[in-house]
N, CA, C and O atoms as a Maestro MAE file, in Angstrom:
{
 s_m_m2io_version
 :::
 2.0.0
}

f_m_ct {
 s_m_title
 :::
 protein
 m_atom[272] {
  # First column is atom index #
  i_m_mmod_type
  r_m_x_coord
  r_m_y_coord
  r_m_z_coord
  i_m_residue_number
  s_m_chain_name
  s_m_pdb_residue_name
  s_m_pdb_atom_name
  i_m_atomic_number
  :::
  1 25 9.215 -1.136 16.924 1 A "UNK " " N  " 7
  2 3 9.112 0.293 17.151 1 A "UNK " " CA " 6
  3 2 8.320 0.933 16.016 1 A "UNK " " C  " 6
  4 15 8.638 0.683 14.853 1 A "UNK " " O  " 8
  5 25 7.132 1.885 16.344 2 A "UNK " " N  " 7
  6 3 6.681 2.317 15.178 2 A "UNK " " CA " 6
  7 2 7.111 3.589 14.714 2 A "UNK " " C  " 6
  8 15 7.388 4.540 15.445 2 A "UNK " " O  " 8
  9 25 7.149 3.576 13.732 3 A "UNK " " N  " 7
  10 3 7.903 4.942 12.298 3 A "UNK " " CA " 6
  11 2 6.291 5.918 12.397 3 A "UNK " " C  " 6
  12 15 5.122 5.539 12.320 3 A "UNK " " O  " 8
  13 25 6.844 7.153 12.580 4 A "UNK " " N  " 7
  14 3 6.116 7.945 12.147 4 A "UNK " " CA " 6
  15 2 5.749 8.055 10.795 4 A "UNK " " C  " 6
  16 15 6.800 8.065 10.154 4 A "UNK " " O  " 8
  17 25 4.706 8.151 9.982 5 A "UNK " " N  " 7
  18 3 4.249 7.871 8.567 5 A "UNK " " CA " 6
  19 2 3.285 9.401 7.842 5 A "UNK " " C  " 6
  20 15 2.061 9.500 7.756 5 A "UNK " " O  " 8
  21 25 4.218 10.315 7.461 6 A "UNK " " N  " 7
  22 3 2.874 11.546 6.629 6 A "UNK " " CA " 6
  23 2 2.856 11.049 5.203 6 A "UNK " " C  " 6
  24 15 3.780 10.775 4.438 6 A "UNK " " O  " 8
  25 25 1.360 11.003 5.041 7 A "UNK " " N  " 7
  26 3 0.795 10.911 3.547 7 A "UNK " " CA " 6
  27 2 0.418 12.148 2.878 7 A "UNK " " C  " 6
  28 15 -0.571 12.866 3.028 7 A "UNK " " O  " 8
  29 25 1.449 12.241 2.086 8 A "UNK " " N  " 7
  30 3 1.399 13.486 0.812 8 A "UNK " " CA " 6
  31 2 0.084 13.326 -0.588 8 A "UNK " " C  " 6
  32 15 0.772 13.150 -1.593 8 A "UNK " " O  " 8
  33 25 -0.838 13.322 -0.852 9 A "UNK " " N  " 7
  34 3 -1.271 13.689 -1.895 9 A "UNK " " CA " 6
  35 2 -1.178 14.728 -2.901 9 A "UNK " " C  " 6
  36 15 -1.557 15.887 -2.734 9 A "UNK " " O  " 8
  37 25 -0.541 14.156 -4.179 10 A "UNK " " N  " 7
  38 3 -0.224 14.725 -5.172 10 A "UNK " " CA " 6
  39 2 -0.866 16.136 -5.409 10 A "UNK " " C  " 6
  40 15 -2.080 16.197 -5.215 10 A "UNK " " O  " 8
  41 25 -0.221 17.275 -5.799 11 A "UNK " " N  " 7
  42 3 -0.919 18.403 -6.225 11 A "UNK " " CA " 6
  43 2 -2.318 18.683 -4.763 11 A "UNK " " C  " 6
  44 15 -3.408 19.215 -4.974 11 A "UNK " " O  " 8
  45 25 -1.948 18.274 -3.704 12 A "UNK " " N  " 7
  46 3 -2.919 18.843 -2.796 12 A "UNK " " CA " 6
  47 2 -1.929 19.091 -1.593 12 A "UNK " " C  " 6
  48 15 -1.882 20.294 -1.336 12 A "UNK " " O  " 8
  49 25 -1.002 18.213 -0.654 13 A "UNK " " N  " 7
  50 3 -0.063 18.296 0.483 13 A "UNK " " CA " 6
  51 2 -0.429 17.516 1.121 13 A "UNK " " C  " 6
  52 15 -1.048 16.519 0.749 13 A "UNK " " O  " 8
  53 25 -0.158 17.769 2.099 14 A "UNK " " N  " 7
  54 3 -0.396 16.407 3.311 14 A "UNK " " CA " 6
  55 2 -1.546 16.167 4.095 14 A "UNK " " C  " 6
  56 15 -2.009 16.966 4.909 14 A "UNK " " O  " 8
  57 25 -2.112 14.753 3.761 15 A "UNK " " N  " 7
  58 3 -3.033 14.388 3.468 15 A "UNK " " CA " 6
  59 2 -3.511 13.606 5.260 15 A "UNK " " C  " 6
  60 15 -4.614 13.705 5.798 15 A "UNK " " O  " 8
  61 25 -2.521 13.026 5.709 16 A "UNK " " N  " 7
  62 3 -2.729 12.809 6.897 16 A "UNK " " CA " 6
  63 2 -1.143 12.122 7.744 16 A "UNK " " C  " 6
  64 15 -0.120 12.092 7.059 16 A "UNK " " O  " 8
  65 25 -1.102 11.729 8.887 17 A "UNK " " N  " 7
  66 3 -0.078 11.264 9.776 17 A "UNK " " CA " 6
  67 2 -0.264 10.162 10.293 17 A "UNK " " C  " 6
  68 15 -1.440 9.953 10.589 17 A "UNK " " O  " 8
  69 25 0.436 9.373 10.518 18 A "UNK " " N  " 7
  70 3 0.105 8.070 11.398 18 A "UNK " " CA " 6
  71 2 1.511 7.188 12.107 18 A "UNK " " C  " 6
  72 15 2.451 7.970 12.246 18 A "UNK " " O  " 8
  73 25 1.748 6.174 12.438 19 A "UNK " " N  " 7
  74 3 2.615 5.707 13.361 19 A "UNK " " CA " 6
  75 2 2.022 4.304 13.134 19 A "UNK " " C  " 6
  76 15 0.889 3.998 13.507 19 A "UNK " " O  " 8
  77 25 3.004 3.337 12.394 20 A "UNK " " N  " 7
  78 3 2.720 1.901 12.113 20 A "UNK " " CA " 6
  79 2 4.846 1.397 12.236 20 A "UNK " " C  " 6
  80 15 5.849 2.084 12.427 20 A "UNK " " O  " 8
  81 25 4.615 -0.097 12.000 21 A "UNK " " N  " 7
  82 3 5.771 -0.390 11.745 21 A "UNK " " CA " 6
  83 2 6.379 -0.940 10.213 21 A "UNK " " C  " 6
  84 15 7.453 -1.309 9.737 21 A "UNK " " O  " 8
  85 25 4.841 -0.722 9.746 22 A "UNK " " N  " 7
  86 3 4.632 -1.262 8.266 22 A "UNK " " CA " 6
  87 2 4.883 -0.232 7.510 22 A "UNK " " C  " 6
  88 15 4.268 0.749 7.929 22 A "UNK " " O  " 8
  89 25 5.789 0.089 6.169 23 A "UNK " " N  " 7
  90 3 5.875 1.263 5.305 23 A "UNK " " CA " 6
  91 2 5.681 0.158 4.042 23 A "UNK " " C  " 6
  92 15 6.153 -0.912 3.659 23 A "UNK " " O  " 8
  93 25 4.487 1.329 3.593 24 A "UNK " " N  " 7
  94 3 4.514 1.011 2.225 24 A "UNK " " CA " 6
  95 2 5.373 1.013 1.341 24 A "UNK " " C  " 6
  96 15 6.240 1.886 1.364 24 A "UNK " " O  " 8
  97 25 5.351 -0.148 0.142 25 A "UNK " " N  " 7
  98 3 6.163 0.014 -0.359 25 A "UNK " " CA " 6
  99 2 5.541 1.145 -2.083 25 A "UNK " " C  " 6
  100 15 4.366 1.319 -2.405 25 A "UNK " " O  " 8
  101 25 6.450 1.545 -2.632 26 A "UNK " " N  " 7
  102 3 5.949 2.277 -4.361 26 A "UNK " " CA " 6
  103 2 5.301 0.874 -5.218 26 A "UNK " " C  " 6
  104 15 6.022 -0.029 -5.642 26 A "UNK " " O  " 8
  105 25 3.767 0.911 -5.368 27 A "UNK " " N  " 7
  106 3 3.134 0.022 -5.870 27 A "UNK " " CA " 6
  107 2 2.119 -0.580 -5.665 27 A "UNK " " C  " 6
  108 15 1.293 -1.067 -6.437 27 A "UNK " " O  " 8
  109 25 2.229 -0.521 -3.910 28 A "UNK " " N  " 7
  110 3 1.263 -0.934 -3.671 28 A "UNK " " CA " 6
  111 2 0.171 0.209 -3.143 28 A "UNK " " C  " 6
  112 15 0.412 1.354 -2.760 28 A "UNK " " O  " 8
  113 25 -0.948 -0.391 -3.233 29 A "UNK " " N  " 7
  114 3 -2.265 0.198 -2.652 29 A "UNK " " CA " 6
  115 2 -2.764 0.183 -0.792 29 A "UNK " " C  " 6
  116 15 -2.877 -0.811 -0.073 29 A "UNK " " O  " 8
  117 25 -2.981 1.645 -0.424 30 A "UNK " " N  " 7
  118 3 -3.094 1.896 1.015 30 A "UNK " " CA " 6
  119 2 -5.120 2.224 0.983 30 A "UNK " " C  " 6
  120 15 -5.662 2.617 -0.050 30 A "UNK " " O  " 8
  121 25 -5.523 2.090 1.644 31 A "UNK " " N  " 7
  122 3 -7.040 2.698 2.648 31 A "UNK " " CA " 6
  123 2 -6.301 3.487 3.761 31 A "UNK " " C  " 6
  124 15 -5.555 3.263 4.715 31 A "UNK " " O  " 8
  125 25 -6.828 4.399 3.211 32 A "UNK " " N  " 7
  126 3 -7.011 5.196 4.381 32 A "UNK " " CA " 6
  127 2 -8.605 5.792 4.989 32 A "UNK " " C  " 6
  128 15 -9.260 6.657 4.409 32 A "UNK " " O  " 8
  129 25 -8.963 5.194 6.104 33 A "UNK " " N  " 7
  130 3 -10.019 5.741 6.507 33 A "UNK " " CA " 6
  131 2 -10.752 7.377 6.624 33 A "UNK " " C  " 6
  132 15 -10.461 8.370 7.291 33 A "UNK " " O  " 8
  133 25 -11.708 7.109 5.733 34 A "UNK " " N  " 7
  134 3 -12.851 8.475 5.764 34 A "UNK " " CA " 6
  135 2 -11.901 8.934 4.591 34 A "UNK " " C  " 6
  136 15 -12.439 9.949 4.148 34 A "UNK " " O  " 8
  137 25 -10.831 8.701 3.921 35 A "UNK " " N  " 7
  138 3 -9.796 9.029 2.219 35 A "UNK " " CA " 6
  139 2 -10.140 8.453 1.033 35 A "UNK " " C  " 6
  140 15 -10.394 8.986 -0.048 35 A "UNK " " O  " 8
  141 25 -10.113 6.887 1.470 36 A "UNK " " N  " 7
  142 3 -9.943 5.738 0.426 36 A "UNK " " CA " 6
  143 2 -9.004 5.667 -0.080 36 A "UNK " " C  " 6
  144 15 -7.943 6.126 0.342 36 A "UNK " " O  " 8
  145 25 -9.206 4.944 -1.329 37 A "UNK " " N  " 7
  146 3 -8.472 3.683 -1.482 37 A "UNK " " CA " 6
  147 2 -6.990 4.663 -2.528 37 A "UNK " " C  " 6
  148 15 -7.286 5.267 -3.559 37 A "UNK " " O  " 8
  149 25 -5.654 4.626 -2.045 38 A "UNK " " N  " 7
  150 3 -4.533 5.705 -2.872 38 A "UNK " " CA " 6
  151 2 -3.577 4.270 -3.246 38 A "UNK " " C  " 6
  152 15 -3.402 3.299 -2.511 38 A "UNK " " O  " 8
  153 25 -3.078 4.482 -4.529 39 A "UNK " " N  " 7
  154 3 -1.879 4.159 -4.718 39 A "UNK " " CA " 6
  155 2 -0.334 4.817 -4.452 39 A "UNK " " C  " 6
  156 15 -0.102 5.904 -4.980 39 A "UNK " " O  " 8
  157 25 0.616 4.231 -3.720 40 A "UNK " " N  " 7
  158 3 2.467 4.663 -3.570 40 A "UNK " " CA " 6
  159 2 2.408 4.672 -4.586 40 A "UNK " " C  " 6
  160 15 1.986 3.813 -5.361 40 A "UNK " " O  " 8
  161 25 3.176 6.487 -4.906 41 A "UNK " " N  " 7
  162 3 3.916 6.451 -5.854 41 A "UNK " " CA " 6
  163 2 5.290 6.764 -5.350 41 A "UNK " " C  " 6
  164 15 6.052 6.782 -6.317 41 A "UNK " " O  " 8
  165 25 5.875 7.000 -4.304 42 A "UNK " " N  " 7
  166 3 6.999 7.450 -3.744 42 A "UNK " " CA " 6
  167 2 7.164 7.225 -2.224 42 A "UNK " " C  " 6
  168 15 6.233 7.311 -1.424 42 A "UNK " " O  " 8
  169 25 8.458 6.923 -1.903 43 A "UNK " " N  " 7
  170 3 8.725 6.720 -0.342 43 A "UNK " " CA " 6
  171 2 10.046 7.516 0.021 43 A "UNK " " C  " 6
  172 15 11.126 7.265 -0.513 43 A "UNK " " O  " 8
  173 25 9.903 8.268 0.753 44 A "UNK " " N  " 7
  174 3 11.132 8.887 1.353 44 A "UNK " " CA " 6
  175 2 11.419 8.891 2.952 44 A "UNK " " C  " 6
  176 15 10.815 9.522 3.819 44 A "UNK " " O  " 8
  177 25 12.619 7.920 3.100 45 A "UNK " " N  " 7
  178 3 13.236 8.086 4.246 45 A "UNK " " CA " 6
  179 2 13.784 9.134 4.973 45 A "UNK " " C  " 6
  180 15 14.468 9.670 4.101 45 A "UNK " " O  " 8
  181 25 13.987 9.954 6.243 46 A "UNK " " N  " 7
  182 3 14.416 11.060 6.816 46 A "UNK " " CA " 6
  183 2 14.774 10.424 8.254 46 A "UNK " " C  " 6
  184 15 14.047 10.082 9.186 46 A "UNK " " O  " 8
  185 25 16.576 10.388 8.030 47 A "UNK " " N  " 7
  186 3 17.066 10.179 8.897 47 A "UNK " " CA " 6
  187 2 17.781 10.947 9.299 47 A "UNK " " C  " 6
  188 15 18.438 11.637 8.520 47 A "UNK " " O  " 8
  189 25 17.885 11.075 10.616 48 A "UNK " " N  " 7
  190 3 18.944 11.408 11.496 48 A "UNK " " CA " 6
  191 2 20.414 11.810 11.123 48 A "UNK " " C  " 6
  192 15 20.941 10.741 10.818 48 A "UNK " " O  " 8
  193 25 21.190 12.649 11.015 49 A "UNK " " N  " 7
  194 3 22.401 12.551 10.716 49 A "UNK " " CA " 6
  195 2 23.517 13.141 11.397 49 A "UNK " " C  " 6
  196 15 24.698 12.802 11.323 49 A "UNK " " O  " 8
  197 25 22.785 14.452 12.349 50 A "UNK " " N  " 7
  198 3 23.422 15.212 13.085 50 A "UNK " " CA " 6
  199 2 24.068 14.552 14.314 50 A "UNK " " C  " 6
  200 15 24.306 15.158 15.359 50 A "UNK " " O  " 8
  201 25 24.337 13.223 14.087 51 A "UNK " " N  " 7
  202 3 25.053 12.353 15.631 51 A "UNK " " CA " 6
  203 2 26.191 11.706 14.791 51 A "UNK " " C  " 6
  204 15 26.146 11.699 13.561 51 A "UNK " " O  " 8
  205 25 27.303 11.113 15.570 52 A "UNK " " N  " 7
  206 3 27.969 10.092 14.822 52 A "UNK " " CA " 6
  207 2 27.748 9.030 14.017 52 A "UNK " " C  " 6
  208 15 26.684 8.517 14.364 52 A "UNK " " O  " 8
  209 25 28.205 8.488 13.170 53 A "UNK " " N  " 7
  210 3 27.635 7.894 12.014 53 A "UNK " " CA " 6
  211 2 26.695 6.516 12.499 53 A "UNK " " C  " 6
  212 15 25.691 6.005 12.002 53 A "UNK " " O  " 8
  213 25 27.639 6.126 13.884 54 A "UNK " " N  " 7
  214 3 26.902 4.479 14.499 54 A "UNK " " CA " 6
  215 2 25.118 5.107 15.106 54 A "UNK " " C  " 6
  216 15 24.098 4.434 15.254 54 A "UNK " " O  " 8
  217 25 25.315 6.480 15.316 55 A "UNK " " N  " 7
  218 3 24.412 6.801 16.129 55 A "UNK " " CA " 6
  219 2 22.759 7.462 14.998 55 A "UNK " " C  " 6
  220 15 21.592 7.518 15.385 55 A "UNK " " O  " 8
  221 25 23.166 7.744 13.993 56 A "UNK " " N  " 7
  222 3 21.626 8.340 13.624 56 A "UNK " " CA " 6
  223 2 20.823 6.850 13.571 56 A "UNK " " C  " 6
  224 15 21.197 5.679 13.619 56 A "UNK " " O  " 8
  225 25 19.197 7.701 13.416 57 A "UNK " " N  " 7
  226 3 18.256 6.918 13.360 57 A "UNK " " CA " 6
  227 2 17.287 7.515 12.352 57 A "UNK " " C  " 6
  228 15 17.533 8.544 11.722 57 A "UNK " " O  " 8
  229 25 16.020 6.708 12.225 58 A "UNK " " N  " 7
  230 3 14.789 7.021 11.154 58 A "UNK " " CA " 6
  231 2 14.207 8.022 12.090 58 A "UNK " " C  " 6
  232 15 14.148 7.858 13.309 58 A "UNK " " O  " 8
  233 25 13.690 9.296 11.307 59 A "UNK " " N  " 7
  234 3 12.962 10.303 12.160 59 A "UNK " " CA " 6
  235 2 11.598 9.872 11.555 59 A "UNK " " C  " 6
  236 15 10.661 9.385 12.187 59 A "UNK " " O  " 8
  237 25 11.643 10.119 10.289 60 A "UNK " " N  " 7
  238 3 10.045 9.957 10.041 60 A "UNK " " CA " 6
  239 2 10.477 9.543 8.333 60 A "UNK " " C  " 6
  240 15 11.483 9.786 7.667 60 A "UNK " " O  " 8
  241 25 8.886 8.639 7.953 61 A "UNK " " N  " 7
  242 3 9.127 8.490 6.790 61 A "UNK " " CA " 6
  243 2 7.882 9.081 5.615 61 A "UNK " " C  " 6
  244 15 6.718 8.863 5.950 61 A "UNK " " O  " 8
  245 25 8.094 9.747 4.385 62 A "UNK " " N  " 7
  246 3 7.097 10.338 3.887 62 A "UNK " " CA " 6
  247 2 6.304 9.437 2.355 62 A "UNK " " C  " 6
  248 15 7.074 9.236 1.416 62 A "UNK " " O  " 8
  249 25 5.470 9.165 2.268 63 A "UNK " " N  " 7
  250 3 4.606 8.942 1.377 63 A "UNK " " CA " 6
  251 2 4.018 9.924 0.484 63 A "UNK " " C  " 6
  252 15 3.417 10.921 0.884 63 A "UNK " " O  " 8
  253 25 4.269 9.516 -1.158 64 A "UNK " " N  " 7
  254 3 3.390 10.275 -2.147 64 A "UNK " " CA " 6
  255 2 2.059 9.649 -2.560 64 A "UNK " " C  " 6
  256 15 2.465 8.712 -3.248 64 A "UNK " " O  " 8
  257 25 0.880 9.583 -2.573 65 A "UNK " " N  " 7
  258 3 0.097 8.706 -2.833 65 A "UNK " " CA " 6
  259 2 -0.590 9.690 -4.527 65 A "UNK " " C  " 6
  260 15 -0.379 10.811 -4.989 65 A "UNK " " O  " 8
  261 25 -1.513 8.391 -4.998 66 A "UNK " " N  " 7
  262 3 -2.317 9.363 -6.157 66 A "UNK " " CA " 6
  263 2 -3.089 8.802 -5.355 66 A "UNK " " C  " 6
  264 15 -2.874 8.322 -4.242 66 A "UNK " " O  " 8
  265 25 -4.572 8.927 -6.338 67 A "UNK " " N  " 7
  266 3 -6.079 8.241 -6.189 67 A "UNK " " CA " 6
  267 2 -6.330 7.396 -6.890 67 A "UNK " " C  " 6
  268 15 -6.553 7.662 -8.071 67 A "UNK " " O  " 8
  269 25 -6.395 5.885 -6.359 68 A "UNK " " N  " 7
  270 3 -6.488 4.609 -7.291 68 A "UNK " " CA " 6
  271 2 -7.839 4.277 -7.778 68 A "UNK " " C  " 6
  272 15 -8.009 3.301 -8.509 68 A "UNK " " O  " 8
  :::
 }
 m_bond[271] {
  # First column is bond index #
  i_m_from
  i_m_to
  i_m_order
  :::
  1 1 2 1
  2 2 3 1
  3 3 4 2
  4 3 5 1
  5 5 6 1
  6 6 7 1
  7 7 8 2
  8 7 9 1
  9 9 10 1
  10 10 11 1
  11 11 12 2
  12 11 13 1
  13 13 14 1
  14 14 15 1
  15 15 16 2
  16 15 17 1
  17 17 18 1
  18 18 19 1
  19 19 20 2
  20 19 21 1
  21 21 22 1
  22 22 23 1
  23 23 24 2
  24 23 25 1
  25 25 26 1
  26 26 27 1
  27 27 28 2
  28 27 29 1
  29 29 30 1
  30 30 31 1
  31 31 32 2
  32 31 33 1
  33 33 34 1
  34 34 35 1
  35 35 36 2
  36 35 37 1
  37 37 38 1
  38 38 39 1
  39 39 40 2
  40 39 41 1
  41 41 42 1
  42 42 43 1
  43 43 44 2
  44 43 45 1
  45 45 46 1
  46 46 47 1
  47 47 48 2
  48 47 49 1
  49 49 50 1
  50 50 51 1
  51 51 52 2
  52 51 53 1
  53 53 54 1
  54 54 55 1
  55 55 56 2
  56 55 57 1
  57 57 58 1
  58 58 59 1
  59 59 60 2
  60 59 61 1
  61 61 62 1
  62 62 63 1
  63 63 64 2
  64 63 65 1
  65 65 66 1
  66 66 67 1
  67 67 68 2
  68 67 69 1
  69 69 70 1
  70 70 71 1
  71 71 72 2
  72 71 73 1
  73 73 74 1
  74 74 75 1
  75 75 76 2
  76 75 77 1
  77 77 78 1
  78 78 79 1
  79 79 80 2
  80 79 81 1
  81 81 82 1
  82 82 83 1
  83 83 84 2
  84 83 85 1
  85 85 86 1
  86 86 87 1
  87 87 88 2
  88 87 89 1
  89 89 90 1
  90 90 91 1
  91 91 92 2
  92 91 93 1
  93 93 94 1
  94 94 95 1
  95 95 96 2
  96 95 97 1
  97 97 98 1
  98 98 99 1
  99 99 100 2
  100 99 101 1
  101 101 102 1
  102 102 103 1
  103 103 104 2
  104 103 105 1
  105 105 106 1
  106 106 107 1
  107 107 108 2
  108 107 109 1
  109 109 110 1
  110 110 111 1
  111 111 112 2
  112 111 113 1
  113 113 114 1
  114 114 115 1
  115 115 116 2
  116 115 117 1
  117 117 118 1
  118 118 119 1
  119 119 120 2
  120 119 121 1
  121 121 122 1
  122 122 123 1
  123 123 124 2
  124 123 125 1
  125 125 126 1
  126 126 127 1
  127 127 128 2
  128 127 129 1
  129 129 130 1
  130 130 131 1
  131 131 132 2
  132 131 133 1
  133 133 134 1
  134 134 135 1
  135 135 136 2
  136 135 137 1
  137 137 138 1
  138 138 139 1
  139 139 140 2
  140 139 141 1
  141 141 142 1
  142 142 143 1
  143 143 144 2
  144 143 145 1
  145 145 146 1
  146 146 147 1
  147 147 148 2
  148 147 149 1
  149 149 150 1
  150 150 151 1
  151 151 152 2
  152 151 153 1
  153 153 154 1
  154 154 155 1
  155 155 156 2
  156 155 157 1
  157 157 158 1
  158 158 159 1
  159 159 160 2
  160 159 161 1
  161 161 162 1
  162 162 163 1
  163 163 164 2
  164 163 165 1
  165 165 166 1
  166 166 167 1
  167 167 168 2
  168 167 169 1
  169 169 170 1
  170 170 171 1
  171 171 172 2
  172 171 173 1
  173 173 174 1
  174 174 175 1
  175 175 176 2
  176 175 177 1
  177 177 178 1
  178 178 179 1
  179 179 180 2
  180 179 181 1
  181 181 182 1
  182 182 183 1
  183 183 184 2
  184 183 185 1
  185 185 186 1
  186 186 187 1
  187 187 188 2
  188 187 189 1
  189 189 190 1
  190 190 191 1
  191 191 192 2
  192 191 193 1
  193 193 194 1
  194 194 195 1
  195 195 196 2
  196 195 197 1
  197 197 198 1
  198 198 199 1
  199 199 200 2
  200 199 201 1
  201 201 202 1
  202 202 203 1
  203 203 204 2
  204 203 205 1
  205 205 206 1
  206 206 207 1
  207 207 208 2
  208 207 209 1
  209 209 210 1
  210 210 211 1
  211 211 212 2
  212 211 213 1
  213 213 214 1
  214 214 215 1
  215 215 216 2
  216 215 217 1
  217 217 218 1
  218 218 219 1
  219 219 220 2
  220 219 221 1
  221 221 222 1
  222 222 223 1
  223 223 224 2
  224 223 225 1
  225 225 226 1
  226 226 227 1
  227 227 228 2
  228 227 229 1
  229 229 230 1
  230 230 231 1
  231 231 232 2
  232 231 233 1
  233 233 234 1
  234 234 235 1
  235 235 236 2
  236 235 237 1
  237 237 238 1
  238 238 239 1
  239 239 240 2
  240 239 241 1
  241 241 242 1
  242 242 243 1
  243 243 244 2
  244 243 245 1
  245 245 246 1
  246 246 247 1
  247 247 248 2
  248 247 249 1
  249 249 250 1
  250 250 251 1
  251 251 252 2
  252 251 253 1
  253 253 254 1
  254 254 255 1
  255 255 256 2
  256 255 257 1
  257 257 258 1
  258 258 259 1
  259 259 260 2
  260 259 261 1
  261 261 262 1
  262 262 263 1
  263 263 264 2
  264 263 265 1
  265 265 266 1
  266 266 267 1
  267 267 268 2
  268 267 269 1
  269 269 270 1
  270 270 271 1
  271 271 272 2
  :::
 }
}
């Protein structure tokens, strides 16, 4: 199933959106097309909570990137 994915750039906002099943992890290096080349500096999960505890899920997950 793919995770919704927004990329935050530092001191600018959000940089773009996408839908993979892959999340970066803090460290490594992303391409982003027509962007280039950013380093993770941060990952934040946003889940679900407003259901019973068996029941939330991942809504979306957010990325901080710099410029590598």
């Amino acid at each position: 199933m793919d995770t919704e994915i927004v990329v935050f750039l530092q001191d600018f906002g959000s940089l773009v959106g996408y839908k993979s099943n892959i999340v970066p992890r803090v460290g490594e290096k992303i391409k982003l097309s027509h962007f280039g080349l950013f380093k993770v500096t941060e990952v934040a999960y946003y889940i679900s909570d407003d259901s019973s505890l068996l029941d939330n899920h991942l809504m979306y997950v957010t990325i901080m990137v710099e410029r590598s």
